[in-house]
N, C-alpha and C positions, 0 to 999 in steps of 0.2 A: 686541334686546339680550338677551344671556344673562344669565340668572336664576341665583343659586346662594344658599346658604343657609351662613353662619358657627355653628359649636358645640364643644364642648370637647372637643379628641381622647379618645377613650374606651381608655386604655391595656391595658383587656381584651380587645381587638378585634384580636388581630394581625393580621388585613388591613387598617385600617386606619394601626394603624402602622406596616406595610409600605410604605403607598401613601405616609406620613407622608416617611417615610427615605427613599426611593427619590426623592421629589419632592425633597426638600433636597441629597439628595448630586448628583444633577444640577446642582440649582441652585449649589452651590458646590463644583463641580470642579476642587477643590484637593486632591488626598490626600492631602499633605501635612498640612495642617491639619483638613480635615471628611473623617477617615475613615470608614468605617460604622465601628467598635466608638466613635466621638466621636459621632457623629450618635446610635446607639442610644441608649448611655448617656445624651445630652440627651434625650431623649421620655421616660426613664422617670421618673417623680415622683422628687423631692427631701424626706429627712424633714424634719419638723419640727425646730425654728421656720425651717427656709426652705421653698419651696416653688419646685416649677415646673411651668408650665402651658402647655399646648400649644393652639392653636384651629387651628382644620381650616375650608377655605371649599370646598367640594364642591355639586357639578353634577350633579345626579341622583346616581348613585353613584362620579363619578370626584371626586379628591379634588384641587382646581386650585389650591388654597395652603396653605402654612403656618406659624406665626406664633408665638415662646412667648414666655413674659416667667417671670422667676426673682428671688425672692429675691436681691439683693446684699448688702445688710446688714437683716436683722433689726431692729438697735437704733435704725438712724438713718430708720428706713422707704424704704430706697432699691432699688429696681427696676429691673433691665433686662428693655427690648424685646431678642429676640434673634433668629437664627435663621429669618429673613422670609423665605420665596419666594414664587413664583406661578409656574405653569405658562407657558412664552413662550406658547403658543396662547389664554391668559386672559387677557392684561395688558391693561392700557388701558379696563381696564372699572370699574375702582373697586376690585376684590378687594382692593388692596393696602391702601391707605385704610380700609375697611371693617375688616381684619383690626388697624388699629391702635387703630382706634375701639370693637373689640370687648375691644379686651385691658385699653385705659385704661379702658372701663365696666367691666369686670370687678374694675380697681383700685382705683375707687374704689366698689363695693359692699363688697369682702373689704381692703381694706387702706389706707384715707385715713384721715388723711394722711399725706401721707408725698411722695417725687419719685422721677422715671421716667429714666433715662439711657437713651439710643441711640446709637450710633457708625453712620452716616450719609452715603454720597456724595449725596443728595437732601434736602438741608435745607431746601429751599420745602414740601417735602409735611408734615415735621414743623410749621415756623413756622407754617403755617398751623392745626395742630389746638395750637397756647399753647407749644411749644417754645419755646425758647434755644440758640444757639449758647456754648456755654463760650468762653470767649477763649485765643487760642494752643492750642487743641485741635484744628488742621488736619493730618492727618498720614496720607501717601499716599491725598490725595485723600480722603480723609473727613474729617468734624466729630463732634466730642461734643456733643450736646445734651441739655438737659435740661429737664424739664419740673416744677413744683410743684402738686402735689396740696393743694388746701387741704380741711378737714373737712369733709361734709356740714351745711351748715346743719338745725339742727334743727325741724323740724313746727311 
């Protein structure tokens, strides 16, 4: 079983947000829509009060996913998952699962409560980590799901 290690793209690193872009523009080779100057501009932080975050799942030193989630609304605590690949030579290992697992812990240390939206052609992999499918949000083969963050219970 291949071993890899999930952590928070270090956007001072431009090799690794090289390895970040080049994995996603792959992954959605659409030029249309994920061009590099769309891809860059997603990797780079977002100011306050929004924010966007990047996690990186890397193998020694090759970098075999990646995963962000951004501010959607500020006021109403609402959060997209966005931006997900994995490397085709890494799939099937959990990477992807893991990179969702690491984004919602991260959501709910910096920002519960509040709820998670993904748009979605694999809604078993969300339902399974408390998603919802929205209703009538099927649209070219994908679902809008969403997920509620309830507050940390306190100590």
């Amino acid at each position: 079983m291949t071993t890899y290690r999930i952590q928070l793209l270090d956007n001072q690193n431009p090799a690794q947000v090289r390895d970040a872009r080049d994995l996603l523009l792959t992954a959605f080779a659409d030029p249309l829509r994920y061009d590099t100057a769309r891809i860059e501009a997603a990797l780079r932080p977002a100011p306050p009060p929004f924010y966007r975050q990047f996690f990186v799942a890397r193998q020694d030193q090759q970098v075999c996913g990646v995963a962000g989630i951004q501010a959607a609304d500020w006021a109403t605590r609402t959060h997209l998952l966005f931006l997900s690949a994995v490397a085709p030579s890494f799939r099937h290992q959990g990477i992807g699962r893991a990179l969702v697992e690491a984004r919602l812990n991260w959501l709910r240390q910096h920002h519960a409560p509040g709820r998670v939206l993904v748009s979605t052609a694999k809604p078993r992999r969300f339902k399974q980590l408390g998603f919802r499918i929205i209703a009538g949000s099927r649209k070219e083969g994908r679902w809008l799901m969403r997920l509620e963050m309830p507050a940390e219970p306190e100590a």
